[in-house]
C-alpha positions in Angstrom: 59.2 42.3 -56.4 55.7 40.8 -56.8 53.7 38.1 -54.7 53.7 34.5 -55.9 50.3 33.2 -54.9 50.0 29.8 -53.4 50.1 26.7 -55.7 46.7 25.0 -56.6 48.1 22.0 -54.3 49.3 23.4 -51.5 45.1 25.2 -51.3 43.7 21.7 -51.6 46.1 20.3 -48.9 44.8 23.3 -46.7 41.2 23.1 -47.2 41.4 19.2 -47.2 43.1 19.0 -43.8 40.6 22.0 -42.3 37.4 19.8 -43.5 38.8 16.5 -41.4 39.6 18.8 -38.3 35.9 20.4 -38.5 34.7 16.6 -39.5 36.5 15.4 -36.8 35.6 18.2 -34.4 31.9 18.2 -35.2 31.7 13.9 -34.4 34.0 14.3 -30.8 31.0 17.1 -30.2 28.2 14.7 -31.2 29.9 11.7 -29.3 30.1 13.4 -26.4 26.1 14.7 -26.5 25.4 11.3 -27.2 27.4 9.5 -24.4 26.1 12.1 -21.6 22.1 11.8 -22.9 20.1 10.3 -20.2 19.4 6.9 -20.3 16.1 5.1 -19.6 16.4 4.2 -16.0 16.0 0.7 -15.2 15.1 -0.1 -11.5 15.2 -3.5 -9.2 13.0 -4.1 -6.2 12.7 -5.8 -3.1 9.7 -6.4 -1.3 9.6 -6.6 3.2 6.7 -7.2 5.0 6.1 -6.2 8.5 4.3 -8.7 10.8 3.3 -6.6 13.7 1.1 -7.1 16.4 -1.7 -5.2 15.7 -1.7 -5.3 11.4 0.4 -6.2 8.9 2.3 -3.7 6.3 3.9 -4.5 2.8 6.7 -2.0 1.8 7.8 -2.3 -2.2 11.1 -0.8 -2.6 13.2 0.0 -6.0 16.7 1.0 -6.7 18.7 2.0 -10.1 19.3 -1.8 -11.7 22.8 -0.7 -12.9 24.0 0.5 -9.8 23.1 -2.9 -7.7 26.1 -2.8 -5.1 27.0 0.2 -3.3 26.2 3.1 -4.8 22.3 2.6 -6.0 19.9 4.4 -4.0 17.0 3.0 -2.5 13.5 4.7 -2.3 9.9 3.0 -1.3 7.8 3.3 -4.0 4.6 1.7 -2.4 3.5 0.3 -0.1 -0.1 -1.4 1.4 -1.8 -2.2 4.5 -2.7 -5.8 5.5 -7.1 -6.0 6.2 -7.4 -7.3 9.3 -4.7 -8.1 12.5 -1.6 -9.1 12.7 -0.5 -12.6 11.9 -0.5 -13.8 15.9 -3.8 -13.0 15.9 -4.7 -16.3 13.6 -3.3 -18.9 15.8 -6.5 -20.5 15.8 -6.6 -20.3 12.6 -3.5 -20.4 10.4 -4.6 -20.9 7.0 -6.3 -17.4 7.7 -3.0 -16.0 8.3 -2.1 -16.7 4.7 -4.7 -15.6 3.2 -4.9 -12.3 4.7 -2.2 -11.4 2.6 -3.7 -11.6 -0.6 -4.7 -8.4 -1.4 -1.3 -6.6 -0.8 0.4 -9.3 -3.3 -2.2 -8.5 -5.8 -1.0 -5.4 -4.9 2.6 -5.9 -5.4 2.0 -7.6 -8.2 1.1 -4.7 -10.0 3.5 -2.5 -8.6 6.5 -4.4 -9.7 6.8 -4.8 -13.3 6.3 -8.5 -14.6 10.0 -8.5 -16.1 11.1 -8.3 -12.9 9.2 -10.5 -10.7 11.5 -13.6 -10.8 14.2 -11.9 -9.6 12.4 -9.4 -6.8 13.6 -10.9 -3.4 10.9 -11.0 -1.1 10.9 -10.9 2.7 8.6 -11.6 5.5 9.7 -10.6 9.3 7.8 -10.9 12.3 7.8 -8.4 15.2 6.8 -8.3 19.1 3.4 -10.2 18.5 4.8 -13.1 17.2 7.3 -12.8 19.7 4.9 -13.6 22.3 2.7 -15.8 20.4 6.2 -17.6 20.0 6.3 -18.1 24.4 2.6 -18.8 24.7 2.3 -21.7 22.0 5.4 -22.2 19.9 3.3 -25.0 17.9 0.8 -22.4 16.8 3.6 -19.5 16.0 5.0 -22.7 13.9 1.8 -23.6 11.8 0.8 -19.3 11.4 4.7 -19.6 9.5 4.1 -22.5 7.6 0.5 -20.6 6.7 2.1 -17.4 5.6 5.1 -19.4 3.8 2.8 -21.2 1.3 1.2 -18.3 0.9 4.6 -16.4 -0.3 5.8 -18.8 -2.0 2.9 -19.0 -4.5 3.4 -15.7 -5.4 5.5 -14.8 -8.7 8.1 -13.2 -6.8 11.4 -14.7 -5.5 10.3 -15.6 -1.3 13.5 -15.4 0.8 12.2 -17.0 4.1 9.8 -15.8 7.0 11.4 -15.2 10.6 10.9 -13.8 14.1 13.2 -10.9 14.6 14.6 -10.2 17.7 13.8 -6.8 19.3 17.4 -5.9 19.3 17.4 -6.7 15.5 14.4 -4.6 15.0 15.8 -2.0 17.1 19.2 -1.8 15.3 17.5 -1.9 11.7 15.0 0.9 12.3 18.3 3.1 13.4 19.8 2.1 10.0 16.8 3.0 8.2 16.1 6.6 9.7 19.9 7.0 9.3 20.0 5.8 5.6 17.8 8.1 4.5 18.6 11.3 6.1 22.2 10.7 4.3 23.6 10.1 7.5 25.8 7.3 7.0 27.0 8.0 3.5 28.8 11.1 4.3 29.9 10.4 8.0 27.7 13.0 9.8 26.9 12.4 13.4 23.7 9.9 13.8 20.0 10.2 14.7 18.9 8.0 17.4 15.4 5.6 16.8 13.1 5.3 18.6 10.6 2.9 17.6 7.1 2.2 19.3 4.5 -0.7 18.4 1.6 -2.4 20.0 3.7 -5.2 21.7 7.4 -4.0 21.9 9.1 -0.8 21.9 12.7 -0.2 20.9 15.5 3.1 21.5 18.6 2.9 19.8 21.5 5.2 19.4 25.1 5.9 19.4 27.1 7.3 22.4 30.5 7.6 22.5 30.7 6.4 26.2 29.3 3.1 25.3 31.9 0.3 24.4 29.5 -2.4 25.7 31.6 -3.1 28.1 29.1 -2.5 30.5 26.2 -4.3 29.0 27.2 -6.4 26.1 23.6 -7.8 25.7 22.8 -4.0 24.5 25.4 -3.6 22.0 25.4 -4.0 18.0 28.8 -3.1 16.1 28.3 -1.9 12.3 31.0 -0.9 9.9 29.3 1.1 7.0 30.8 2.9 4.1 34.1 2.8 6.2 32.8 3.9 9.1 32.4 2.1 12.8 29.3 2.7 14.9 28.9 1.1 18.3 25.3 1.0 18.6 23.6 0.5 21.7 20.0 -0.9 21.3 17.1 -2.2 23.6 13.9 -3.4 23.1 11.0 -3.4 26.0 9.0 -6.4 25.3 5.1 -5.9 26.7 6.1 -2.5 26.2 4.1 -1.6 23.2 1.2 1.1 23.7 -1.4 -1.8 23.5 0.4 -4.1 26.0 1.3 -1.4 28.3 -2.5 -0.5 28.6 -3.1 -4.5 29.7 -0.1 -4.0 31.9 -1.8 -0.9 33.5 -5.3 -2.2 34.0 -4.2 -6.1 34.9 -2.5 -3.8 38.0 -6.0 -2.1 38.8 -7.5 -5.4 38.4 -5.9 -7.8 40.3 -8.0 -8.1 43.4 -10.8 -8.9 40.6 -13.3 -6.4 41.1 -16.3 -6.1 39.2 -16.0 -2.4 38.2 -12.6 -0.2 37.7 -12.8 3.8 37.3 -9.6 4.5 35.2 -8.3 8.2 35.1 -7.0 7.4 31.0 -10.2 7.2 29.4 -12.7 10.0 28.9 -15.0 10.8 31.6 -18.7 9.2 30.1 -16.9 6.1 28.7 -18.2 3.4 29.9 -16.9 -0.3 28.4 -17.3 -4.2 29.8 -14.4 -6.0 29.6 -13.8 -9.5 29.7 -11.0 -11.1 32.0 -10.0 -13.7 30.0 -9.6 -11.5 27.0 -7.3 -9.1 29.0 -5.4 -11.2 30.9 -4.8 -13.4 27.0 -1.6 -12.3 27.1 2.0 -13.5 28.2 3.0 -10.4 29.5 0.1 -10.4 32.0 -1.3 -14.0 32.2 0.8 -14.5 35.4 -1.5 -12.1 37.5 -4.5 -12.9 36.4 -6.6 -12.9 39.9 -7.8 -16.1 40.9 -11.6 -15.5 41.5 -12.3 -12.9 38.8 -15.8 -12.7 38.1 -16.2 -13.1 33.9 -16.4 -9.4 33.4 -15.9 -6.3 34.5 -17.3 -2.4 33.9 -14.5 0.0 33.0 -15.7 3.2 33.2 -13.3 6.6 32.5 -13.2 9.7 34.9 -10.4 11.4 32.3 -7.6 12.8 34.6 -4.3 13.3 32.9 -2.2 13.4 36.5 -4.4 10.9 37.5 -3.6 8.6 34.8 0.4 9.2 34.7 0.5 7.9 38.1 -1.2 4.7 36.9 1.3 4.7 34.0 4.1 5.1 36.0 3.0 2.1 38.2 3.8 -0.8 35.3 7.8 0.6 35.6 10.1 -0.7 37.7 12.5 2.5 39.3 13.6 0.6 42.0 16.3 -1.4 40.8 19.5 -0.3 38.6 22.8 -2.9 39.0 24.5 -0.6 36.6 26.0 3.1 36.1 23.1 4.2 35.0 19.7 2.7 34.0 16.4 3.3 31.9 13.7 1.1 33.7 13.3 -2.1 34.9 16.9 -2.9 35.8 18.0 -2.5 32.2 20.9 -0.4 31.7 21.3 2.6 29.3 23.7 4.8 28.9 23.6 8.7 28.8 21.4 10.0 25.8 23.5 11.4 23.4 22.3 13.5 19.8 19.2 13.9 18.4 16.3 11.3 17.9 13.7 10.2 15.7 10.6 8.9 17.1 8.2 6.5 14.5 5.4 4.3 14.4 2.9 4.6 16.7 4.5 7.8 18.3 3.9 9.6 15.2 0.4 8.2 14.7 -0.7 8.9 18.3 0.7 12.4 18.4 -0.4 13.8 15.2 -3.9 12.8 16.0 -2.9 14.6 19.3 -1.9 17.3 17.5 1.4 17.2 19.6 4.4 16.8 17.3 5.8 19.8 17.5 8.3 18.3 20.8 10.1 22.1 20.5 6.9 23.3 22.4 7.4 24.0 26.5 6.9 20.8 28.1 4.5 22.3 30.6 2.4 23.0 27.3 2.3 19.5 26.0 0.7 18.5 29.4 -1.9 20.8 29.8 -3.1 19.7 25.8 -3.0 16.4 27.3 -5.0 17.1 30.6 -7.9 19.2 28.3 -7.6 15.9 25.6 -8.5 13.8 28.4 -11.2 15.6 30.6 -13.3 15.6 26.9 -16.4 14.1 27.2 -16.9 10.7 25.9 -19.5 11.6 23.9 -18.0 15.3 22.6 -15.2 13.1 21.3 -17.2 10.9 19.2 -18.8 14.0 18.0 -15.5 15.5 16.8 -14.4 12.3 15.3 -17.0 10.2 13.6 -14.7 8.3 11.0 -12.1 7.2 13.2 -12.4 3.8 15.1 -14.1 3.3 18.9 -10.7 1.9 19.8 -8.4 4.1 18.8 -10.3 6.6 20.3 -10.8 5.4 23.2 -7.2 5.2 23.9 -5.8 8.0 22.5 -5.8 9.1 26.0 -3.6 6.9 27.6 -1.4 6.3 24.6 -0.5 10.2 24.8 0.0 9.9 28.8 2.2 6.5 28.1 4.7 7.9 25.5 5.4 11.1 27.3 5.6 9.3 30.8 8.3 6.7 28.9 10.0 9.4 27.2 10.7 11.4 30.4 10.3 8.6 33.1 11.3 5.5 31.0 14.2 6.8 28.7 15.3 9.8 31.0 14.5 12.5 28.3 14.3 15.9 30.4 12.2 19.3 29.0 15.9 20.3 27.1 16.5 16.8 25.3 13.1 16.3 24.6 13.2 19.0 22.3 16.2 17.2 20.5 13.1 14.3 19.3 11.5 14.6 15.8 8.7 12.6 15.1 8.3 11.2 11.8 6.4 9.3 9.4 8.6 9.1 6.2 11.4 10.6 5.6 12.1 11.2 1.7 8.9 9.7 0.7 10.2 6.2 2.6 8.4 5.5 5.9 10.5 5.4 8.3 10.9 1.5 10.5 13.1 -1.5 10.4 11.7 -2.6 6.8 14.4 -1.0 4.7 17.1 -1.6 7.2 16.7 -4.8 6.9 16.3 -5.5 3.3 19.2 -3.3 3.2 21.5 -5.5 5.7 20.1 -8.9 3.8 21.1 -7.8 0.0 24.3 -6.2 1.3 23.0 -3.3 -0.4 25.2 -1.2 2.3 28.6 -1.8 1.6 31.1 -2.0 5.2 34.0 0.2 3.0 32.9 3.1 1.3 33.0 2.1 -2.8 35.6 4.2 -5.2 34.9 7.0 -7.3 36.7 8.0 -10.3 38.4 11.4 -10.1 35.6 13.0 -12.0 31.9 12.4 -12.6 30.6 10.9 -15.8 29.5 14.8 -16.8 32.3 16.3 -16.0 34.7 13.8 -17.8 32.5 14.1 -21.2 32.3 18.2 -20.7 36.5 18.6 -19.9 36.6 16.2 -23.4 34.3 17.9 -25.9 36.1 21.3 -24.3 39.3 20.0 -25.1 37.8 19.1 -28.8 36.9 22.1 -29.8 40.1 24.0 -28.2 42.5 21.2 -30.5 40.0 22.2 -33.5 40.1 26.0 -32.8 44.1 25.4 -32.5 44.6 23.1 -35.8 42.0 26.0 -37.9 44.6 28.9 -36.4 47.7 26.8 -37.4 46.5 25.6 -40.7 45.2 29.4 -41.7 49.2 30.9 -40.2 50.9 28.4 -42.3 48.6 29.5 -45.5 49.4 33.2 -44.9 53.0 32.5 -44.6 53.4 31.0 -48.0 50.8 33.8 -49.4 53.2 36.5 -48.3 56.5 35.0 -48.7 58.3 36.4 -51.5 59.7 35.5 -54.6 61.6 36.8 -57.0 60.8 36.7 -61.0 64.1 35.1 -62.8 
């Protein structure tokens, strides 16, 4: 018996057919690197600016261009501060409105690559300073709009309209903001209340689940996002800003018009004339303005922190509540429920404060406060030379108001106060009603939450270029069995 090697044939069909499985093996492996190598990301942008009261802010923001609807992720990536006041500021003078904003378009224009300027919506909303400017003389908050449009619309980039928001607007998208960010909505997790705090207006907004607005419909905004319902209740305190409250607080120690008013929130040494008509230039306390007011008076601080909440606590109304339950003024709100985030000007005046850490005993936030304010006028300018009389000045009573409306106002207690993070940006993005609101008006939040495919793009090229190889590894084993069989099967010699 003798072994018949195989025929010249049958080795060529077996080699042949192993080259076109390796061949084939080696381009399914190549495809697949190929398909899974990153690509160049490509990014759209959208452009808000914020009209406030006291300045105005331009916020650029970009997303992943082929991943426009639903699933594309949006991140600031700049952002500049308007020189000068807010827009109400110019009713005398509206053209200046427009050109105030100048610099932060030559701004954006840089930011934002040319290829994309066309298409870049670009948004302008109005807060609490227009809002009043709006009551006072609606012919002037008209020709400051028709200012600031010309102004956008000569820019390269595609101007979407100018508008007043409403505070319950500006309430509702600052919630969607902090709550977009943190990943909150996305995946379902419970929310983070807002709480939002400017120079005219200021704005708490959260979700309970005892509110239905039945109660108060006025305070209720529905949302369905990603496939989830939130009943949101929102409210927004106009002439309750930080700058307004102060006029609030000294038109009340003014009234009789005196010539000189010692006031417990500034720091014992200052010592500031005043001008009646300039405080009193404002809607929210032209009404009281005393009748026979000299044309100025002295203000001079005596810095007393107890001193000074009492005055705060003077421009609330506690006396009225037609409801289960109320905040101030007559307006209800409901229990507080989860934890909040507190923005704007309460992270600006507490960080300078040096009070943002709300987990610290509340007895321990108010002595800071009652050594912040018994500093000497002139020790504080000492301390901090670069940062503006102003400010400074009111530091003070800024600190004083927000802890007195947190506690009084909004019913936080020394437990749920703790529950309060203050924030400037979360993720890089500042947090405010900017992003919520270019958010709502490109739909870029959609109500049902989009479809996935069963596996990511990774994991579908991996479980392919695996299943490659194994058919390659299986074809080499079956093509070298059959070769051995007809190697070793014998044959005999005739």
């Amino acid at each position: 018996m003798e072994m018949k090697e195989a025929s010249p044939g049958y080795r060529t069909v077996t080699i042949f057919v192993a080259g076109i499985a390796v061949i084939a093996l080696v381009a399914l492996v190549t495809v697949g690197v190929l398909q899974n190598k990153p690509l160049p990301q490509k990014y759209k942008y959208g452009i808000v600016m914020d009209a406030g009261s006291s300045h105005t802010a331009l916020y650029i923001y970009q997303w992943p261009a082929e991943k426009d609807n639903n699933t594309g992720r949006v991140t600031q990536t700049d952002s500049c501060r308007v020189d000068g006041p807010g827009i109400s500021s110019y009713a005398s003078n509206p053209r200046g409105a427009g050109e105030s904003l100048g610099e932060c378009m030559l701004k954006a224009r840089q930011a934002v690559p040319s290829s994309r300027h066309g298409e870049t919506p670009l948004y302008l909303g109005a807060t609490a300073g227009m809002r009043l400017l709006n009551i006072e003389n609606a012919s002037a908050s008209e020709a400051v709009f028709r200012a600031v449009e010309a102004a956008l619309h000569s820019s390269p980039f595609s101007f979407r309209g100018a508008r007043i928001l409403s505070g319950q607007e500006e309430g509702a998208f600052g919630w969607v903001t902090v709550n977009y960010l943190d990943d909150r909505l996305t995946q379902g997790q419970e929310t983070t209340g807002a709480l939002d705090l400017g120079g005219a207006s200021t704005q708490i907004s959260f979700v309970s689940a005892r509110f239905d607005g039945t109660e108060s419909p006025d305070n209720l905004m529905t949302f369905r996002l990603y496939g989830n319902d939130y009943n949101l209740y929102t409210h927004s305190y106009l002439c309750y800003g930080k700058d307004q409250a102060l006029r609030k607080m000294l038109a009340l120690k003014t009234a009789s018009g005196p010539t000189g008013v010692s006031d417990p929130c500034f720091h014992p040494g200052y010592i500031r004339t005043r001008d009646y008509s300039e405080l009193y230039a404002s809607p929210c306390v032209a009404s009281s303005k005393p009748q026979a007011s000299p044309r100025n008076f002295t203000l001079k601080g005596t810095g007393d922190f107890d001193s000074c909440r009492t005055a705060v606590k003077k421009i609330f109304d506690f006396s009225k509540c037609n409801f289960s339950r109320c905040s101030f003024n007559g307006v209800f709100q409901p229990e507080l429920q989860g934890s909040f985030g507190a923005f704007s000007a309460y992270y600006f005046v507490l960080d300078f404060l040096n009070l943002t850490d709300t987990t610290a005993p509340m007895e321990t936030v108010k002595d800071k406060l009652r050594e912040y304010c018994a500093t000497p006028w002139a020790d504080m300018q000492r301390q901090h030379p670069s940062t503006k009389v102003k400010y400074l000045a009111e530091y003070c009573f800024s600190g004083t108001y927000i802890l007195t409306l947190l506690t009084e106002g909004y019913n936080f207690t020394a437990d749920t106060f703790k529950e309060i993070t203050v924030i400037r940006k979360i993720k890089g993005s500042d947090a405010g009603w900017t992003l919520g609101y270019m958010l709502n008006l490109t739909n870029m939040i959609p109500a049902e939450a989009p479809d996935a495919p069963p596996l990511p793009h990774a994991g579908y090229v991996s479980i392919m270029v695996l299943t490659g190889l194994l058919l390659g590894v299986l074809l080499l084993f079956i093509t070298y069995t059959l070769s051995k069989t007809q190697c070793s099967n014998p044959h005999k010699i005739v």
